[in-house]
N, C-alpha and C positions, 0 to 999 in steps of 0.2 A: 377478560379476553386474552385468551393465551397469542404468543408469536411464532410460527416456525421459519424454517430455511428450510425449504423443499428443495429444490439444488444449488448447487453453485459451478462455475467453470471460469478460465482463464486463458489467457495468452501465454505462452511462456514468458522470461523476463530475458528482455534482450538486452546486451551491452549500449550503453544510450553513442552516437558517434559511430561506434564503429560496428553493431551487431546488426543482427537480420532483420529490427524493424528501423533502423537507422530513416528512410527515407519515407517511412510510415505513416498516417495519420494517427492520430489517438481516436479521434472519431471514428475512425474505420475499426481500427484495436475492438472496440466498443460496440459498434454494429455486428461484427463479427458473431462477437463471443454472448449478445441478446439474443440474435437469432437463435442461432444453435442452444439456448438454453431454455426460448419459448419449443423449440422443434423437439427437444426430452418432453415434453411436458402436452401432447397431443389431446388432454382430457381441459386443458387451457384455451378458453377463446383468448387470442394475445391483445383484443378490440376491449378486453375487462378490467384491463389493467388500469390500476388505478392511478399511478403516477413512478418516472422513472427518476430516480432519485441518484445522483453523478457525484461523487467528488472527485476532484479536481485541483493539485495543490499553485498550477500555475495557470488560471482560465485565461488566456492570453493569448496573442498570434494564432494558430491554425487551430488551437481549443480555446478560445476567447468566446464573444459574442454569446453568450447563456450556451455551448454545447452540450448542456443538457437536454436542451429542447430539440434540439439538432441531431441529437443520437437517438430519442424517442422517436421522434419522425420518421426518422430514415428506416430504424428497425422495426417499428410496430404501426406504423401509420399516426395519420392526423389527429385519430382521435385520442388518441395516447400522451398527456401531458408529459414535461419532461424539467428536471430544476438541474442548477449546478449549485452545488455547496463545497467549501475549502476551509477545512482545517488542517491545511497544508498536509505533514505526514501521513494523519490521522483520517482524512477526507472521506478514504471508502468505507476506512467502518464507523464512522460519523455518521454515510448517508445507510446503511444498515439501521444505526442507532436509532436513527428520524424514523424509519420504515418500521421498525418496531414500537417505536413511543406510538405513530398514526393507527398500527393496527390497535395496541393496546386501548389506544382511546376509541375506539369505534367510527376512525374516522378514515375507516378502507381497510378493504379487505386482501389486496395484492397487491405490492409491489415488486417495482424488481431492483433494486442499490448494491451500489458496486461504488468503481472509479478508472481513472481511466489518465497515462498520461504518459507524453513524449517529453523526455528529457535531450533530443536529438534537436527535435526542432524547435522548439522552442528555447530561445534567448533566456539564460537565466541574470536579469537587469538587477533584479534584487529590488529593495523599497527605496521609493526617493526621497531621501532625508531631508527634512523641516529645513530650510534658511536661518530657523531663530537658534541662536547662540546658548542661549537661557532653555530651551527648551531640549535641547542636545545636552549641555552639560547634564540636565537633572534629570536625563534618562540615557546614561549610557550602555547600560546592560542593555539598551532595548536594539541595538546598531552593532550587534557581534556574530560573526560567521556561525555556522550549525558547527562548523571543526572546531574554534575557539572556545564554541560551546563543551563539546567534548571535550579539548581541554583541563577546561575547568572542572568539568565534574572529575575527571580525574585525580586531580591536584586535590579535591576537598575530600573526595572517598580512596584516597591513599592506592589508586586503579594504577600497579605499575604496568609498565611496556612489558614487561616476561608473560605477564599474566591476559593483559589484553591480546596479544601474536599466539599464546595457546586456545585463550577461546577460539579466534579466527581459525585456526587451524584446525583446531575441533566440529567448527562449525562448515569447513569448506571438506570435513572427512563425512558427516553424517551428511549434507548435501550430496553429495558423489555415490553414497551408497544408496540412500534413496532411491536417487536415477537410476542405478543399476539394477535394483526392485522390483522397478516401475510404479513404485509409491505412487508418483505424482500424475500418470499417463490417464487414467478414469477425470481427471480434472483437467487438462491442459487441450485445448483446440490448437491443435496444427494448422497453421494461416500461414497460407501459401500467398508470396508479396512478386510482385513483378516491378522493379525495377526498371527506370525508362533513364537513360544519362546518352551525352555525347562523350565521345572516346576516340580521338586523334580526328576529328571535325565529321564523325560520322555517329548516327544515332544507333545507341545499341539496347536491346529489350535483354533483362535479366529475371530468370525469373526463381526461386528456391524459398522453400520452405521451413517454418523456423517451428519449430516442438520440441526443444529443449532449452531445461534455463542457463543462459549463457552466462553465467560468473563466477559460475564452480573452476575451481582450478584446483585439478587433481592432483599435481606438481607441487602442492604446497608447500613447504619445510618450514620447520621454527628456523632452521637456519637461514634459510631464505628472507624468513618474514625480520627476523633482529639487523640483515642490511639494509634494511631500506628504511630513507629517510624521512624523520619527522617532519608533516607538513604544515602547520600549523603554530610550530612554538619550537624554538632550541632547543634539543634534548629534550621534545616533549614525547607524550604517547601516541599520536595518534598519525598512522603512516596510511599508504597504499593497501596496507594488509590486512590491517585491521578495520579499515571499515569498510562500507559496502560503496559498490559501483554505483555510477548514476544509470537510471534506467529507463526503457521505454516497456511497456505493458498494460492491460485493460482486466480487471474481474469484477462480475459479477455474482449475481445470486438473487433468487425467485423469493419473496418472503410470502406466505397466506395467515391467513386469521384458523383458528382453529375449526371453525363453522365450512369454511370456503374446502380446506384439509376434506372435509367428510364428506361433503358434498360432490366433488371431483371425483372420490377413494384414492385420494394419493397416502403415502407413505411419507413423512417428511423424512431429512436427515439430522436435522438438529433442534432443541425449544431452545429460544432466545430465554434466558432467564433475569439477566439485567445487564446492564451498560452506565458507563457512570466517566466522568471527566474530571482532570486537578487541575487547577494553577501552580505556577512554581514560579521564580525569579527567574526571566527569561536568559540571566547566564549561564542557568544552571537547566536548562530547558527537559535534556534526557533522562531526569529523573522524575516527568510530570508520572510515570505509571506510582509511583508509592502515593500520591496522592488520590490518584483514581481507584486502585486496587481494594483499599479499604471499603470504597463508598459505593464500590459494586456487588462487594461481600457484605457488608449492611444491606443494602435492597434487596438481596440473592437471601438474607438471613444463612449465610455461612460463615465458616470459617476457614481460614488459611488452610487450616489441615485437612478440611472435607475436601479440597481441589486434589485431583491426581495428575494434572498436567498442566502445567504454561507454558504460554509461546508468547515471546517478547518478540517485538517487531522494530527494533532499532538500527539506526545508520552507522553504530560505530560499537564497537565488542567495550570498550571503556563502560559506556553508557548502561549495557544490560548487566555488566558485573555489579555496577552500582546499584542498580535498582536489585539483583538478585540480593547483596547485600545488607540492604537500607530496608526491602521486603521483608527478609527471615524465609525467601524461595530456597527451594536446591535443584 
């Protein structure tokens, strides 16, 4: 049984604190952007769906309590099951991965997996580490910052500061053009948020619309990016510049079974062809794709060279240098 992605859509990605969905839910994020992707899809009863599959890298405060079940509800009604899954970064297309392994097994035919999450409101507490002495010492790699991380991988794949502020730079020029494109506009739901705050002891309703991704900075310069300071380690690599902003944002995507595809007469957009996950030493966390990579090209039966495009999806330009690296990508 084959898998497709019949569509996908999204939120833009907002600056987390200070952007347009700052006072947002991620549950709304989410509702949002289901609806409007069961309402593409008219030849869909949305009462069929088999199960709404959510990651979620911090289920906690305002997206705590299974918000998975919580966003199938809202968006598709009762009868519509709903999970939350967290493999922190990885979470949305983890719950992809699940949706595609169920279809493959014959065990449903529709789903719809995505993820979904505010880094505004939600408190980032981090893990509460053990009391045991003995049990801290002989797992300290497992109690280290995601920058620390980057770091390190730095320091072990020789990733200098010149090198990581040019990706960045590279990376916030092909963003900016995109936009200018409108690459991204067939994908991105404009979510109009209304704002409710007091403001010198009177209530004021704000209301604006957020359709673009907010962390492009078009301003960028190496020169720019070489002052600004290492946060993470003394003359280390990894600044403001180089890696990515915290965010708030929701995407989705409709997965069918190839049977379900025919019977509709949809058109998919993409076949799921495999998915695959590594372990690493969690100091060394952002080079988990060289481990995944191979064992999704073994399932896929390809090779590195049959691929004519990647897209690495990492929090710090250190981290994708390595893995293009330690890969053999370009």
């Amino acid at each position: 049984m084959e898998a497709y992605i019949v569509k996908g859509y999204r939120t833009a990605v907002g600056k987390s604190k200070k952007g347009g969905f700052k006072n947002y839910r991620s549950d709304d994020m989410a509702v949002d952007v289901i609806k409007h992707l069961v309402e593409q899809v008219p030849a869909l009863d949305p009462s069929t769906v088999d199960d709404v599959i959510v990651g979620c890298a911090n289920p906690e405060g305002e997206q705590g309590l299974q918000v998975g079940r919580l966003i199938s509800a809202r968006a598709l009604g009762n009868k519509v099951p709903g999970i939350t899954i967290n493999r922190y970064c990885a979470s949305g297309l983890e719950a992809i991965a699940m949706a595609v392994a169920k279809i493959k097994a014959g065990m449903g035919q529709v789903f719809i997996a995505g993820g979904t999450e505010s880094m505004s409101l939600i408190p980032m507490t981090g893990y509460k580490l053990s009391p045991s002495y003995k049990a801290n010492m002989e797992n300290l790699n497992y109690h280290v910052s995601m920058g620390a991380t980057a770091e390190a991988v730095a320091a072990k794949y020789n990733i200098s500061r010149e090198a990581a502020d040019a990706f960045s730079l590279a990376s916030h020029q092909k963003a900016a053009n995109a936009i200018d494109k409108g690459y991204f506009e067939d994908e991105i739901i404009p979510i109009t948020v209304e704002d409710v705050y007091v403001k010198e002891g009177k209530k004021v309703n704000s209301t604006h619309t957020v359709a673009v991704d907010e962390g492009v900075r078009r301003d960028t310069t190496l020169e720019g990016l070489a002052k600004l300071r290492a946060v993470f380690k003394q003359g280390g690599v990894i600044t403001a510049g180089n890696a990515s902003q915290t965010s708030d944002g929701a995407a989705f995507t409709l997965l069918m079974s190839e049977d379900k595809i025919k019977e509709l007469g949809l058109s998919p957009e993409a076949r799921m062809v495999s998915c695959a996950v590594g372990g690493v030493d969690p100091l060394y966390m952002g080079i988990g794709p060289c481990e995944a990579i191979p064992k999704a090209l073994v399932a896929a039966g390809l090779k590195l060279s049959d691929i004519e495009q990647t897209e690495l999806n990492e929090a710090f330009a250190a981290q994708v240098l390595a893995v293009i690296q330690q890969s053999g990508l370009d």
